[in-house]
C-alpha atoms as a printed R data frame, in Angstrom:
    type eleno elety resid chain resno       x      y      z
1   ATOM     1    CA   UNK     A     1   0.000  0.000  0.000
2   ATOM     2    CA   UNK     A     2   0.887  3.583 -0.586
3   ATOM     3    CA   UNK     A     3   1.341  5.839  2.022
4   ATOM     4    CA   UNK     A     4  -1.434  7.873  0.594
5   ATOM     5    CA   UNK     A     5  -4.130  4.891  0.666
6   ATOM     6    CA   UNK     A     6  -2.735  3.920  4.297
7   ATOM     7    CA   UNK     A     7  -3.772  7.734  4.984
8   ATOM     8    CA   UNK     A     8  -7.207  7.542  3.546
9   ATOM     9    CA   UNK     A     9  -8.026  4.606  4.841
10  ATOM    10    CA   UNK     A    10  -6.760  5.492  8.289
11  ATOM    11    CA   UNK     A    11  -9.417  8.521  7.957
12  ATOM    12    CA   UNK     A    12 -12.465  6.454  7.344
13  ATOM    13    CA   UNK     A    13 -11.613  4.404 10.104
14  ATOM    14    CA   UNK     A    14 -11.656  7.500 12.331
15  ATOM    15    CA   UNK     A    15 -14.575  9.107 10.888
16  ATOM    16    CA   UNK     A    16 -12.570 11.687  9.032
17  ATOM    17    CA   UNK     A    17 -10.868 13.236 11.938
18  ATOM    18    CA   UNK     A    18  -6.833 13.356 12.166
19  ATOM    19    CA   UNK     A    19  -5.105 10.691 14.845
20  ATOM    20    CA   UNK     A    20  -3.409 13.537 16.009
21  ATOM    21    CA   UNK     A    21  -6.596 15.287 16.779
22  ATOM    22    CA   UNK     A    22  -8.033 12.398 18.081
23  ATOM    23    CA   UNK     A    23  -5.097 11.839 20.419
24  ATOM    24    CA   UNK     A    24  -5.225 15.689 21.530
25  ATOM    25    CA   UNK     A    25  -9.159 15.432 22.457
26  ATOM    26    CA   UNK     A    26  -8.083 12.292 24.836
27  ATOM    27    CA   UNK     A    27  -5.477 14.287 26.344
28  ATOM    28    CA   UNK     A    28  -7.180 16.701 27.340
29  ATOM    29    CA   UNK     A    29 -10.339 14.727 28.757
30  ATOM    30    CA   UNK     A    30  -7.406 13.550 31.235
31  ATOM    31    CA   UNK     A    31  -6.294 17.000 32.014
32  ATOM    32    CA   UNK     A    32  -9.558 18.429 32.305
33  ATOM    33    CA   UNK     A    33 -10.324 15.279 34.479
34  ATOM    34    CA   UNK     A    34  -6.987 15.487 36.990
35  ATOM    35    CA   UNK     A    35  -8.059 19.751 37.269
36  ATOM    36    CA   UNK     A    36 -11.437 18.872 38.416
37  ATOM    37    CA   UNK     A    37 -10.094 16.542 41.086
38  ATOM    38    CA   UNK     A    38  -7.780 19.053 42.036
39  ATOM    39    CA   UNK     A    39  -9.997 21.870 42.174
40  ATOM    40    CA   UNK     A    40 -12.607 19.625 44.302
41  ATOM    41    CA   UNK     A    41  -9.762 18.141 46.614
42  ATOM    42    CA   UNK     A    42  -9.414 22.267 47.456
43  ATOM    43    CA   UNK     A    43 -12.905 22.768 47.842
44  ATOM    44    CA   UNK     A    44 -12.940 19.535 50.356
45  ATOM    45    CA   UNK     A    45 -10.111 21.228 52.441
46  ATOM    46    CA   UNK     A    46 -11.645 24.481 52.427
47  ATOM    47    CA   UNK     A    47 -15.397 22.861 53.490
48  ATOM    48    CA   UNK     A    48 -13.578 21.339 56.197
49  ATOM    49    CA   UNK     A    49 -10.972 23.909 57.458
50  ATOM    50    CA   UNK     A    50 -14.307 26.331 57.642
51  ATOM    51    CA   UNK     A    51 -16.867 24.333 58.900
52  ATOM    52    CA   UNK     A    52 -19.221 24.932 55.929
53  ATOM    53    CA   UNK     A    53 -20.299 21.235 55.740
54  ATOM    54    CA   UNK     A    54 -19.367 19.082 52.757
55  ATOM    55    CA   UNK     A    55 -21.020 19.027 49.327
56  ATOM    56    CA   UNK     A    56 -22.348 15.464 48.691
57  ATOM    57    CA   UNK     A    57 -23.857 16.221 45.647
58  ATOM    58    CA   UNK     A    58 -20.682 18.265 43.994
59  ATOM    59    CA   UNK     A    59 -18.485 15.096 44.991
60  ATOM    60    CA   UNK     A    60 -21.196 12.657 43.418
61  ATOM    61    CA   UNK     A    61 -20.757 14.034 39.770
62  ATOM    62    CA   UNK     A    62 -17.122 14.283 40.012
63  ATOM    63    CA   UNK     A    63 -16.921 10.829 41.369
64  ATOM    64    CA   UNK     A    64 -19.250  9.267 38.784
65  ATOM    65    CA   UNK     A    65 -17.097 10.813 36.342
66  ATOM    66    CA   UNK     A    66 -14.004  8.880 37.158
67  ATOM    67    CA   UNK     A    67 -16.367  5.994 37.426
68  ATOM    68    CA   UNK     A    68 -17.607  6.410 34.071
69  ATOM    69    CA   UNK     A    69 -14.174  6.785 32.484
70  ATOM    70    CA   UNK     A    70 -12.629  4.116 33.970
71  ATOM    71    CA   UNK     A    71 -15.390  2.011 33.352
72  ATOM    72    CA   UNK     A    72 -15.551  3.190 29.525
73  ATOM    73    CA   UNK     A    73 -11.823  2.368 29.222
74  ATOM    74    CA   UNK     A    74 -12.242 -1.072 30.408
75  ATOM    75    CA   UNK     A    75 -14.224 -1.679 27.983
76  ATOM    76    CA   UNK     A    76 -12.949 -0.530 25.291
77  ATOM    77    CA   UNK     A    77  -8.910 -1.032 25.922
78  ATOM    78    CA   UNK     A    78  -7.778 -4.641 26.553
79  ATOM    79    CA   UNK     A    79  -4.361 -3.362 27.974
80  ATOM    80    CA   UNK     A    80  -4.334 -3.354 31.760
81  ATOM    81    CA   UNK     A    81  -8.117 -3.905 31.557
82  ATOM    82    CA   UNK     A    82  -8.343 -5.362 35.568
83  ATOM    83    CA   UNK     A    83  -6.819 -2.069 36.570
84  ATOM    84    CA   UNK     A    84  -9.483  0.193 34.630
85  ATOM    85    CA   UNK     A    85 -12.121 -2.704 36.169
86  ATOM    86    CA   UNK     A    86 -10.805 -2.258 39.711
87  ATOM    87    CA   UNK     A    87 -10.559  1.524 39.826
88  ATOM    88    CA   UNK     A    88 -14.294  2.021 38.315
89  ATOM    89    CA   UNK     A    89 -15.146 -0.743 40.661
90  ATOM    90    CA   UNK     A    90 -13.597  1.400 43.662
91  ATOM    91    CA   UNK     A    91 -14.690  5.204 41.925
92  ATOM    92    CA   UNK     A    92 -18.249  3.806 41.547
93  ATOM    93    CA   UNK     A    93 -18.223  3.073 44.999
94  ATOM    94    CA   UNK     A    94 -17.611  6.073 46.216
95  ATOM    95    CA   UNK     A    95 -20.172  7.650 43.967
96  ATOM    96    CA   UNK     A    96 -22.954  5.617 45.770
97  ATOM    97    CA   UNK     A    97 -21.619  6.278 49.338
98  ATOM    98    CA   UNK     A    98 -21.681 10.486 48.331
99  ATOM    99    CA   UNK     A    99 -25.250 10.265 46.920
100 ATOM   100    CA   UNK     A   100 -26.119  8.138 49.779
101 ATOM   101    CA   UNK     A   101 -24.244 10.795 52.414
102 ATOM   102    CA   UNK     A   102 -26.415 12.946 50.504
103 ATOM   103    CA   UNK     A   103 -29.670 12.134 50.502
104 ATOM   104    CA   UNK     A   104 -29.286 10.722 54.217
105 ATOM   105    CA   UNK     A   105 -28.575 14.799 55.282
């Protein structure tokens, strides 16, 4: 094969978008992902330090994120596939104990 058809074909399989592009988008799904955690890990430590109470509901949706991610990823990557498994096992957890915390306050 040409490098050409190896280019074309390469497209269709990716519904017309560029690898790179494709590669870009994931990368910054993680980034976004890591930010909110980091941004919610301050707003956990500022709850606290204050004595505002903690936001069930905010840590719910970031939780379920991860959850859904990881869960996603397992799916559809077969490297390190009982890692993904384990951690959307252990994030989806934590998403039912947070809308549980939440509902029970």
């Amino acid at each position: 094969m040409k490098k050409e058809e190896i280019l074309e074909k390469s497209k269709k399989e990716n519904k017309n978008k560029d690898i790179y592009a494709i590669q870009i988008e994931a990368k910054a799904a993680n980034v976004a992902g890591i930010t909110m955690l980091i941004l919610a890990a301050i707003y956990f430590t500022y709850e606290i330090l204050s004595g505002k109470g903690t936001n069930y509901a905010l840590y719910s949706l970031i939780a379920i994120y991860d959850a859904v991610m990881y869960g996603y990823k397992a799916i559809k990557i077969k490297q390190s596939r009982g890692l993904n498994i384990f951690t959307a096992i252990i994030w989806s957890l934590l998403t039912i104990l947070l809308v549980y915390q939440y509902f029970r306050v």
